[in-house]
N, C-alpha and C positions, 0 to 999 in steps of 0.2 A: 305316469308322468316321469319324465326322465332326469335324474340327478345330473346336475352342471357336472361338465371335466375338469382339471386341477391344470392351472398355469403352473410349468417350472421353467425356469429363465436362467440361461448361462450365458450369466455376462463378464465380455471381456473390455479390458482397460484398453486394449488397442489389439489391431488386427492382427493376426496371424499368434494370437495367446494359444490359441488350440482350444478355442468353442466349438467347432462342428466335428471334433476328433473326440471332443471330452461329450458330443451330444450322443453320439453313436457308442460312444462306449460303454453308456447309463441304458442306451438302446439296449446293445448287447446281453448288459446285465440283467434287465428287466426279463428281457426273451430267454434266460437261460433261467430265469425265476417262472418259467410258464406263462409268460405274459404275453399277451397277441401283438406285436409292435409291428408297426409297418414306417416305411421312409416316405412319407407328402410331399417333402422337399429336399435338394440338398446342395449346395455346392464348393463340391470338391478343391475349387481353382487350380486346379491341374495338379493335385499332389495324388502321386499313386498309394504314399501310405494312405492317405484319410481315403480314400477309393476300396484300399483293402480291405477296411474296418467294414464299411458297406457289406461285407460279401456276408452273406448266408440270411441279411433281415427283409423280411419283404417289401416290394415297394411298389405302389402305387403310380402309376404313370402318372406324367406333370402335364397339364394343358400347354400347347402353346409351342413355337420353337425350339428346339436343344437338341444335342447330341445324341444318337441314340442309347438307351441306356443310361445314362450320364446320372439320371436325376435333374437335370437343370429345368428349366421352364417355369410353368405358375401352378401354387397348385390347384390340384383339380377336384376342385370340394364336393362335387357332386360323385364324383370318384370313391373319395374318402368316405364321405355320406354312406354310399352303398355297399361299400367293403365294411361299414363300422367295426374298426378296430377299438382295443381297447386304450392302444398310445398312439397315436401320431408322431414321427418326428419331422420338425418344421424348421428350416435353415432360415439364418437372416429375416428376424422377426421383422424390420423397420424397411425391407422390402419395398420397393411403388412394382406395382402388376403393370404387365404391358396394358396396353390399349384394349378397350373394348372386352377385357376380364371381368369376371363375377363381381371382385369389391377393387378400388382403387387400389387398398394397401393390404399386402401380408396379411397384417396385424388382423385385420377385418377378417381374413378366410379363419384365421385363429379361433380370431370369438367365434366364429359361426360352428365350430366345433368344438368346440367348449359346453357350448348354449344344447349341443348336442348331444353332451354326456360325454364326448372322448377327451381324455387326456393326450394333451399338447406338451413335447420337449422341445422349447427354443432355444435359440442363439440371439444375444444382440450387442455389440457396441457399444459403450460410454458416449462414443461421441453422436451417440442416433436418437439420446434417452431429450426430450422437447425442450426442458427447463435450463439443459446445458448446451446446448448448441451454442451460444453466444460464449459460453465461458472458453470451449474446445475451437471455435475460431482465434479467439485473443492467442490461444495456445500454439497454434498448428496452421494458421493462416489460411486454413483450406473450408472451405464454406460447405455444411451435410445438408441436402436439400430432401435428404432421407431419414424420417423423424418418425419416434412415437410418442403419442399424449403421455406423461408420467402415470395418468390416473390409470392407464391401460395396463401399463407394468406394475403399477403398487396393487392392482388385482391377484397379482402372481401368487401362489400360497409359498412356492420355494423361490427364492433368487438365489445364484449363485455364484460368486464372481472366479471367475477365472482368469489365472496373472502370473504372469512369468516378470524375470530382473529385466528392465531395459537392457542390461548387456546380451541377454540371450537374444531378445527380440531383435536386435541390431545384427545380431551371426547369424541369425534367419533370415534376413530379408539379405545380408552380402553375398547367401549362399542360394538366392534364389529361390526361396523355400515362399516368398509372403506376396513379391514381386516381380514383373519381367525385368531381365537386364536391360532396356534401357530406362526405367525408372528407379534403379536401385540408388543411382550415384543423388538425385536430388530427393529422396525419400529422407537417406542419412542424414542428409541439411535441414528436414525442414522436418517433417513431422515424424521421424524417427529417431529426431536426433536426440541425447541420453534429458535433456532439459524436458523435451514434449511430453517424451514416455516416462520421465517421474511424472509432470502436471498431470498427465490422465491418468495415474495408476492413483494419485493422491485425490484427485475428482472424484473416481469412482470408489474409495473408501470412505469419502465423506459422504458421498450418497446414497453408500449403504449405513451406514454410521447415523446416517438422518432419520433413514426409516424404520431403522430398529428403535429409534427413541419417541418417531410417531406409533410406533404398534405398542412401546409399553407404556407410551402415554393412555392411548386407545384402551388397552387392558387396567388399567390403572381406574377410569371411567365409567366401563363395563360393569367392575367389581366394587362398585362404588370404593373404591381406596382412595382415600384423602390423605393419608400419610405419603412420608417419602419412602420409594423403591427402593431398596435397600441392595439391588443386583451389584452397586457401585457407593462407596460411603462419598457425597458430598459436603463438605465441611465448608460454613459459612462465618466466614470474621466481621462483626461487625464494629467497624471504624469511628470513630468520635472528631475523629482532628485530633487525638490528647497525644502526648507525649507517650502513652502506654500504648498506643497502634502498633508498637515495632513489635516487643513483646507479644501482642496476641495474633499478630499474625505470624510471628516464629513458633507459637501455642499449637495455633492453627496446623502449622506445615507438618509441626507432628506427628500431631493426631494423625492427618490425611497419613503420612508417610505410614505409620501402627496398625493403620486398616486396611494395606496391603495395597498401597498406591494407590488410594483415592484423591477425589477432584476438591483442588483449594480456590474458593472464591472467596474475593474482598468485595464490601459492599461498605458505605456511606450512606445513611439518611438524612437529606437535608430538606429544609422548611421548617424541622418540629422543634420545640425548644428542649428537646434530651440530643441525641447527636447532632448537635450544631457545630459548624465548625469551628472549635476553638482556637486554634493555629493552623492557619492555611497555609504556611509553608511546613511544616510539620505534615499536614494530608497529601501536599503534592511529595514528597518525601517515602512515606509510606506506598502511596500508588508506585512507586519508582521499585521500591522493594517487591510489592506483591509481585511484580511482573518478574522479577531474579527469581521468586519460591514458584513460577508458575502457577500462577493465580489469576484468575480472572477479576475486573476491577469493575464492580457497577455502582453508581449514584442513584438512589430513589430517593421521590421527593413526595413527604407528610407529614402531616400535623403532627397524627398518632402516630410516633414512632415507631412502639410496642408492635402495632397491629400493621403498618407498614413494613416491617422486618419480619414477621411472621407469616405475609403475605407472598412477600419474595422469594424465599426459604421455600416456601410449600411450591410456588411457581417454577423452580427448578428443581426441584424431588429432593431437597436438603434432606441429610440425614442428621445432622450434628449443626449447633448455634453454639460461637465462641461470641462471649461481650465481657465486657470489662464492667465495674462496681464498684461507687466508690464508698467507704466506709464512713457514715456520719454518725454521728452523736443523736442520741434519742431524740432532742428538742428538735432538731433537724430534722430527722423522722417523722416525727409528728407532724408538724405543718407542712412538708414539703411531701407527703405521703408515702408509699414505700418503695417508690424510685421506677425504672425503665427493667431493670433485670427480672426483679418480682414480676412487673407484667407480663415479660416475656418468657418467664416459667411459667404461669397460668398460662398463656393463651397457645402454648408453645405444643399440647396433647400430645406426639407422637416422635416429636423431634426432640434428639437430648439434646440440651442446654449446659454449657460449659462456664462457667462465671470465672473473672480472674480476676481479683481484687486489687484494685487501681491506688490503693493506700488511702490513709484517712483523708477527707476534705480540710482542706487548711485555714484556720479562723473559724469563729462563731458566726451568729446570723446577725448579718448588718443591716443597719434601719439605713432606707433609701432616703439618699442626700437629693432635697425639695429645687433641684434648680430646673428654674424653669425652662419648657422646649417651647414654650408657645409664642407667637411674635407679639409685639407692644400692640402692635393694633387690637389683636383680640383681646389682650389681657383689657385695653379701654374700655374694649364694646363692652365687656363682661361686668364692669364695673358702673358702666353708666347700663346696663338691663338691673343692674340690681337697685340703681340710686332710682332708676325711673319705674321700674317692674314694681319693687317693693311698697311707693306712694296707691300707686296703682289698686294694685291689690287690698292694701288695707281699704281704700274707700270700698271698693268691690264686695269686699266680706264682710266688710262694716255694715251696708244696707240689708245684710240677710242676717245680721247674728241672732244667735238664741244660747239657751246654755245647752242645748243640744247639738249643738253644729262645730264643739271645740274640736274635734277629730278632722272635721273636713277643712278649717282654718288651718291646723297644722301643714296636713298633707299639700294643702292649698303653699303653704308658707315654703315647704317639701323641693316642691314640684318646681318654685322658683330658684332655689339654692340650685338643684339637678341642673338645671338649662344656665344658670350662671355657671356650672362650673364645666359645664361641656364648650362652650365658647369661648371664656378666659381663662380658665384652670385654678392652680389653686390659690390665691390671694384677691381676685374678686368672690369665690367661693367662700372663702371664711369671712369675709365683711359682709357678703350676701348673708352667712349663716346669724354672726354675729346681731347684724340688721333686723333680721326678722325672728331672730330670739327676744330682743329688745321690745320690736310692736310687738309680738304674740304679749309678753309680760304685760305689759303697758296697755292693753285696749281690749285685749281675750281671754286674760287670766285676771279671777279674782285673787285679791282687792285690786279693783281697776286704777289706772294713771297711777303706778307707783311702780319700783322693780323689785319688791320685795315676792316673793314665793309662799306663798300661804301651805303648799302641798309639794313635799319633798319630791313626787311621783313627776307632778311640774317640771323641779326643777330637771331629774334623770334624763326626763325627755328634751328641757333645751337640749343637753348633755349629747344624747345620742343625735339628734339635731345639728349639729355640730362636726359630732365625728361622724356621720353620711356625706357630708360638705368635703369631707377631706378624702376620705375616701373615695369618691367620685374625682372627686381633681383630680386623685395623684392616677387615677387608672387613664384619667384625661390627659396627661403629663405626659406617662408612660408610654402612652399611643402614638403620642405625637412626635416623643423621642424617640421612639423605634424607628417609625416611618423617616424621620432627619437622615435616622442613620442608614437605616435601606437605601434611600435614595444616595446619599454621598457615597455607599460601599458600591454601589452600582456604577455610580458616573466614576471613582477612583479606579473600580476595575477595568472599565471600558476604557480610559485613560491609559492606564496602565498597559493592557493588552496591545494598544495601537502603538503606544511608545516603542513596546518590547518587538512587535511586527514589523514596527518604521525599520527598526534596527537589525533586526535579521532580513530582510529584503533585500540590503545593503546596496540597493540605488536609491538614490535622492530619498535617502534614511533622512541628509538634515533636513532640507526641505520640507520633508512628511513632520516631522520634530515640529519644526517652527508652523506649519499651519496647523496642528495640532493645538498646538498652545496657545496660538490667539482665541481660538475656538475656545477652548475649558477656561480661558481666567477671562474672557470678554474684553479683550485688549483693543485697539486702534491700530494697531502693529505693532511685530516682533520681530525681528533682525538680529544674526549672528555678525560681529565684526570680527575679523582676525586680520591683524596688523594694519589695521585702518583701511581693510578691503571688506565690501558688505560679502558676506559665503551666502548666505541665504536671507530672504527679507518674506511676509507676511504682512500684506493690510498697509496702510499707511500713515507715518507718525502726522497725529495734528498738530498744527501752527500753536505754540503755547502749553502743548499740552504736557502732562507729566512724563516724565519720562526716567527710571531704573535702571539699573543693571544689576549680571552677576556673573561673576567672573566662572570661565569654562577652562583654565588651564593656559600654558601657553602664549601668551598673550590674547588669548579670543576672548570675547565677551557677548555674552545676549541682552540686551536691548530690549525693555519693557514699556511700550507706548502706552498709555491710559490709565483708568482708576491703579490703586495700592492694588496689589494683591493679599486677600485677608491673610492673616495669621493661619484661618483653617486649612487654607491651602497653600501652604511654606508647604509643607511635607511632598505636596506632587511636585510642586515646582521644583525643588530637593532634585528629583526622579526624573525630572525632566530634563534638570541642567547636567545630571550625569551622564542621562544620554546619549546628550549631544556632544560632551567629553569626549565619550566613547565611539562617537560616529566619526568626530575630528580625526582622531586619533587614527580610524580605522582608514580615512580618505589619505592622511597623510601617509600613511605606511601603504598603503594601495597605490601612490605616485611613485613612491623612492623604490617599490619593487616593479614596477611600471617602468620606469626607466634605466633601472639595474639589467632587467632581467633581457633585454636584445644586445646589450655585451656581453653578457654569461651566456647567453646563445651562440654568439660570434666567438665568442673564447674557445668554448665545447668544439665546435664547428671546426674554427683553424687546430685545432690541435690535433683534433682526429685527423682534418689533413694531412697534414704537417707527416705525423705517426704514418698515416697509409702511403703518401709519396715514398718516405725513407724506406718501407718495405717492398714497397711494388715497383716502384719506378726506378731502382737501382737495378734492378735483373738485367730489364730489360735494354737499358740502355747501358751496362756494362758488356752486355753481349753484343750488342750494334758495335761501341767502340772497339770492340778488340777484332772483331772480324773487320773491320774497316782498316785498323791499324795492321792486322796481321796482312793484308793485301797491299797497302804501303809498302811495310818493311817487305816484304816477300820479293816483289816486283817482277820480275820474268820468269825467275827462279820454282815457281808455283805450277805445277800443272795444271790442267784443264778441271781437271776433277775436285783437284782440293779449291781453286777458286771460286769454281762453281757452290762447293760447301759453302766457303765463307759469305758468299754474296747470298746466298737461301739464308744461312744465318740472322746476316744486317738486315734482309728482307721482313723476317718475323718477327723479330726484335720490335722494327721500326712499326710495324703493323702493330704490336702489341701497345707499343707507347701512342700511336694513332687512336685506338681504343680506347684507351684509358684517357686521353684530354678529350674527348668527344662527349665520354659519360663525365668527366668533370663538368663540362659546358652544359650539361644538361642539367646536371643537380644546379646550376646558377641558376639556370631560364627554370626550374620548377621552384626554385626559393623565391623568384622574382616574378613568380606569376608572368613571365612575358611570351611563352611559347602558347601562340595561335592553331587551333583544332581547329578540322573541318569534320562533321557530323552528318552522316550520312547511311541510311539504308544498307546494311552489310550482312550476307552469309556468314556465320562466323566459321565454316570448313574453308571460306576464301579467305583468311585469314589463317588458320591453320597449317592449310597443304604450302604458301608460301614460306611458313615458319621452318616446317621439317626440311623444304628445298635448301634454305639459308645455312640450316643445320647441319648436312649432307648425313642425316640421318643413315645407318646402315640398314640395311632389311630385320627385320625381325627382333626390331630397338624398339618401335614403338605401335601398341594397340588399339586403334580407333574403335570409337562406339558414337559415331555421332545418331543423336537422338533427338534434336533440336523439328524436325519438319519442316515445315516452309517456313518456320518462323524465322523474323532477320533482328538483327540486332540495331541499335544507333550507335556507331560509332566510327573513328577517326580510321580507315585502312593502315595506312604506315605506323599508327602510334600501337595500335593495338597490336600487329602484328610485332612490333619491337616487344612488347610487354609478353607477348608468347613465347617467343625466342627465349627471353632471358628465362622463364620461367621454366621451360621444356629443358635448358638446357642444365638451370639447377638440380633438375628431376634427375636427369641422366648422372651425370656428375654421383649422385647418390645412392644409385639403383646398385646392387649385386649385378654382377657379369651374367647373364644368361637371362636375367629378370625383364621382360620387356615394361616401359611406361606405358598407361591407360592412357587416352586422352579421350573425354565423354564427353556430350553435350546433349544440353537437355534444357525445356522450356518449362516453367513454373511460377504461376501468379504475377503474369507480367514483365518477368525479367527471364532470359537465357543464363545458362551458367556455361563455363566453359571450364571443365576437371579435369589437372592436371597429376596423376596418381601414380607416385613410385612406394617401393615394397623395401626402401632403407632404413636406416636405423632411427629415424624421427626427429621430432624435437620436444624437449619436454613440455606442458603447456605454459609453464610458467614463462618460459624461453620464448616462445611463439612471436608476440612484437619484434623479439629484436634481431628479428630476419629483416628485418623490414627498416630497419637503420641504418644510412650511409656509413659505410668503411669498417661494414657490421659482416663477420665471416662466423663468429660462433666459435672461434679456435681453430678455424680450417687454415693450415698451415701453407696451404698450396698456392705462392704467390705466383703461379702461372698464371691463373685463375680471376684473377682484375684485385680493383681495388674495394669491392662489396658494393658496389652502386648499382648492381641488377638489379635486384628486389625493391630498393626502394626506389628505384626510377619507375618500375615496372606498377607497383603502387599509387604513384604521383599519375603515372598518365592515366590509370585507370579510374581512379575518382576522378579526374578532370572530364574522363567522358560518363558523369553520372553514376559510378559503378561501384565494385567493392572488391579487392582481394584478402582475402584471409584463408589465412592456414588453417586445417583441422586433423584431424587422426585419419589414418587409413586401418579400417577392419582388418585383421590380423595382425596389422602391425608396419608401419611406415608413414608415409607425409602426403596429405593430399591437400594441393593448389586451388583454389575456390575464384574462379574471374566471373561476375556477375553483373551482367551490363543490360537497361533497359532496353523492352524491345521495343521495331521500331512498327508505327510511329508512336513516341514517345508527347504524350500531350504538353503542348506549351513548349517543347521543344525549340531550341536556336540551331539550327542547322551550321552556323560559323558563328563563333565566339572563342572568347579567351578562352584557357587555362586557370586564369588565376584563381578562380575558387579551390580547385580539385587541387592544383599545385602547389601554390602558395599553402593550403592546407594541410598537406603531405609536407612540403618544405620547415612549417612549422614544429608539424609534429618532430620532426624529424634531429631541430634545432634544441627540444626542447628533450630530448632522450639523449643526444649524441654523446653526451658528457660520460655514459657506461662505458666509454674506449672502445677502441677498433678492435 
């Protein structure tokens, strides 16, 4: 019978980590250990080193298509079968096999030799493993339709992840090492870029992180160990709500810190009457902290605290229980038995238990104050069961007495007190008890019809008679006071929370307030006035009916239509009227900067003006005048040639100032939303190759890589082509003398990009927006150069046709232009419409930064 082969898996956090370099090289080693290793599978992607590594192991021909030699194709298990080697190596565990192969997937030829005693070295992806597919789309936008079940890899005996810095992986893939060049430029954007490749380098640590604590869960199991793992100290604080939470969970952080960076969890038990929450603002307090000591924060809900606490503790492998103790006086001891800590040492076997002593309890043991939770109805009924129950009964026991039957009279007598005092509590209970102490004396006890006690043993038992009556009430009291209060702490919270919600929502907060509030006090209606204008109304006042107030500040007032509001609920309505204080408050300061804030825009705006004319528009049109005036004054006296100067002069000049009102008129028509697009089906190299004509680009200025295919874009010809110009021409402007501009394009999840890529000195990221603000140069001195209105015009058209530009880093080092415009056709598309979203958007933005100076 032949012994199964051993899974090893080398998995990488993202492509081009070096898993089929790092497969071959465990190949190598094992073959140089005498081991029989042969190649199943492999693929190289065109890199000569990983091709190198291949030379000297044997290999197996692949079924199927491929390069000769190469390794590529599917493998050929019937191949393998008959060579049985002792390793396999198998590239690209999550594989789909072409058409009409042995098994669908890879994964399958895998097992099939496994099942057959040979040991298998794979490779596999993060992004290929089943469970994470959805998480590595959220990440990378890119959809893997090439998957394995988890349970197939958690078979693996070895996994092992292989992972380089996103920054290396990014010099790999610029240098053509991971990708072809024309995929390199939208790889860096989207699932290369340094954000994806931390998320999947962080994925795949937690999903080995997972598994390692399902195997020593598993082992833990195995071995029947009940205790906590001790590989890692877990330290668990357990919370009260008290004042002394801060302290043990600073106890807590200790410890953890003393055992060599162990794991700090906080934990709360609610339901039981030992960690109940005594100050709820105090617990929400403490959770605030645990989360500063890096603590995990959980709530469990039991009766039994003790055994609830010691429950959870064991359910994450606790190693250590921090609880707090309060110090009582013996008599307290006694009746109140020996507390929550005591239990949770007994029951606590394997886990040490840390006790902090919370200081002595304050006062002695107070006798529970008799007021009644029950309503008048029941206390009635309780009283007339006892006026009618008691007649009752005596005739009842009367027709069966004997002198042997005084036991079951009692209990009979008993049994009625019990039921009065479950219905009306405790003061039909003691006239119940009082009642039928009286008949028991008078009809059941010798000497009969008199109240006199002939047997002291008698009287003992009226006595305890009595005190059963009370004792049943007050647990009947107690029941029903609890449940009052449950109920009111539940409707107070849920009040509460909606008030606190109204109010951070911050739309129609008062609105939400005032329907709120008719609801919780059962009003008729509720109405805010301010300044004798209604702000918000709720329900509708009735003709006569009552009617309150109470004042919210300011001159506003709310308006209480219907019954008083009890006493018991002043304290919400307290909370209520605050809030709506507080929402006034927030609506009024939300107008006065509402209508501040489009002259602080317009301020910003002219001033940068203002700044950018005095710099720009002085060159230019002091060199038009003087070359105009020096041909004046000059007048015949001029030869051909210097005339001809000064007329080139006034010429550029004037050009220069033609440019510059043009892009002024444009920053208006993009503030104003009033410049009309047409959207339309476009190549973007037809957009391009006019940009560099416009440019008179020199030869060997600038390097095309269009990669785009048939695919076209939606957008405006002239707009977009303007938005290239200005952009190719920022590139140039920036580039080193000999450095030519990239310019790439490339198609990716529904949108083209169009990359514009110079090797200058950059810009820092913090800086990055504010390329993008009118009369915005960055400190560029060079008032030849306009007045900064390229970029952000160039921005304004390009979201107006659906799109995005943003700046990013160039690998090695310089400024790459990002134009990303849907392609066409674009669903639900307007073929002509405004500007005004994209513009007006961009104009905003724009109004709303410009204030950083030009």
């Amino acid at each position: 019978m032949n012994t199964r082969g051993r899974l090893h898996v080398l998995l990488g956090a993202a492509p081009g980590a070096g898993k089929t370099r790092a497969m071959l090289e465990e190949g190598r080693r094992l073959a140089d250990e005498g081991r029989d290793v042969v190649i199943a599978a492999m693929e190289p992607h065109g890199r000569d080193a990983t091709a190198a590594l291949a030379a000297g192991i044997p290999r197996v021909p692949c079924a199927g298509p491929g390069p000769p030699g190469s390794g590529q194709g599917e493998v050929d298990v019937e191949a393998v079968l008959a060579r049985r080697p002792e390793i396999a190596l198998v590239d690209e565990l999550a594989h789909a096999n072409a058409p009409g192969s042995r098994h669908e997937k890879r994964w399958q030829d895998v097992a099939e030799l496994i099942d057959a005693g040979i040991d298998v070295v794979s490779t596999l992806n993060v992004e290929h493993i089943e469970s994470l597919n959805d998480a590595v789309l959220r990440i990378t936008g890119v959809p893997q339709r090439e998957t394995i079940p988890d349970d197939v890899l958690r078979e693996a005996e070895q996994i092992e992840l292989i992972d380089v810095a996103p920054q290396v992986l990014r010099a790999r893939l610029a240098s053509g090492l991971i990708h072809p060049a024309e995929r390199i430029d939208a790889a860096l954007s989207h699932y290369f870029s340094p954000g994806s490749l931390t998320a999947l380098r962080e994925l795949a640590l937690l999903w080995l992180a997972d598994e390692s604590g399902r195997e020593l869960r598993g082992f833990r199991v195995d071995r029947g160990l009940d205790r906590g793992w001790e590989a890692r100290e877990r330290v668990v604080v357990a919370l009260s709500g008290g004042p002394e939470g801060e302290a043990l969970l600073r106890r807590g952080a200790r410890i953890a810190a003393r055992s060599g960076g162990g794991e700090l969890v906080a934990v709360h038990v609610a339901g039981g009457a030992g960690l109940r929450v005594e100050h709820p603002l105090a617990l929400a307090e403490q959770r605030i902290l645990a989360g500063r000591l890096g603590a995990a924060f959980h709530q469990v809900v039991g009766d039994d605290v003790p055994s609830a606490l010691i429950g959870f503790a064991r359910s994450i492998g606790a190693t250590q229980i921090v609880l707090g103790a309060v110090r009582r006086g013996r008599l307290a001891a006694a009746f109140a038995g020996p507390g929550i800590a005591a239990a949770v040492v007994r029951e606590s076997a394997d886990i040490d238990v840390h006790i902090v002593a919370r200081g002595a309890a304050v006062g002695g043991i107070v006798l529970p104050r008799f007021r009644g939770a029950l309503t008048a109805r029941r206390r009635v009924a309780g009283f007339a069961i006892a006026l009618l129950g008691g007649p009752l009964l005596m005739w009842l026991l009367g027709s069966v007495h004997s002198a042997e039957s005084i036991a079951t009279e009692v209990l009979s007598y008993q049994l009625l007190v019990v039921i009065v005092a479950l219905v009306g509590g405790i003061w039909p209970a003691l006239f119940a008890a009082v009642l039928s102490g009286i008949t028991l004396d008078l009809f059941f006890i010798e000497p009969h019809f008199t109240v006199a006690v002939a047997d002291p043993v008698h009287l003992f038992a009226l006595l305890l008679h009595i005190a059963i009556a009370v004792l049943v009430s007050y647990v009947v009291d107690r029941a029903a006071r609890q449940t009052q209060t449950a109920r009111r702490a539940a409707a107070e919270s849920e009040l509460m929370q909606t008030v606190a919600g109204s109010v951070l929502s911050g739309q129609n907060a008062v609105q939400a307030l005032v329907d709120r509030a008719r609801d919780a006090f059962s009003l008729s209606g509720v109405r805010v006035v301010e300044e004798g204008v209604v702000v918000a109304a709720s329900g509708e006042p009735l003709a006569g009916g009552r009617c309150s107030s109470v004042p919210l500040g300011d001159g506003a007032v709310l308006e209480l239509h219907g019954p008083e509001v009890p006493a018991s609920e002043q304290r919400l309505l307290a909370v209520v009227a605050a809030q709506l204080t507080a929402a006034l408050e927030r609506r009024r300061l939300a107008e006065t900067a509402s209508g501040i804030e489009p002259i602080a825009a317009s301020d910003r705006v002219r001033g940068a003006l203002l700044s950018a004319l005095s710099h720009d528009l002085r060159g230019p049109l002091a060199a038009a005048t003087a070359a105009v005036g020096g041909l004046r004054a000059a007048g015949d006296s001029l030869s051909a040639e210097d005339a001809r100067e000064l007329l080139e002069t006034a010429e550029e000049s004037l050009g220069a100032l033609t440019v510059l009102v043009t892009d002024l008129l444009d920053v208006s028509r993009v503030r104003a939303g009033a410049l009309t697009i047409s959207l339309v089906p476009l190549d973007p190299a037809d957009a391009v190759a006019p940009a560099l004509d416009e440019l008179e680009i020199a030869p060997g200025s600038v390097e095309l890589a269009l990669g785009h295919g048939p695919a076209q874009v939606l957008a405006d010809p002239v707009l977009l082509q303007r938005a290239i110009v200005n952009v190719i021409a920022n590139a140039i402007r920036h580039s080193p003398d000999g450095t030519p501009v990239r310019i790439a394009t490339s198609a990716f999840a529904g949108r083209i990009e169009i990359r514009i890529v110079d090797r200058g000195p950059g810009i820092p990221a913090e800086l990055r927006d504010e390329v993008f603000l009118p009369f915005q140069r960055l400190g560029d001195t060079d008032n030849s150069s306009g007045l900064g209105l390229g970029l952000a015009l160039s921005r304004g058209f390009v979201e107006a046709m659906h799109g995005a530009l943003n700046a990013e880093d160039t690998p090695g080092g310089g400024l790459t232009m990002v134009i990303a415009l849907p392609m066409s056709p674009a669903p639900g598309a307007d073929p002509v419409r405004t500007a005004g979203d994209g513009l007006a958007r961009a104009g905003r933005r724009a109004d709303d930064r410009a204030g950083s100076g030009p």
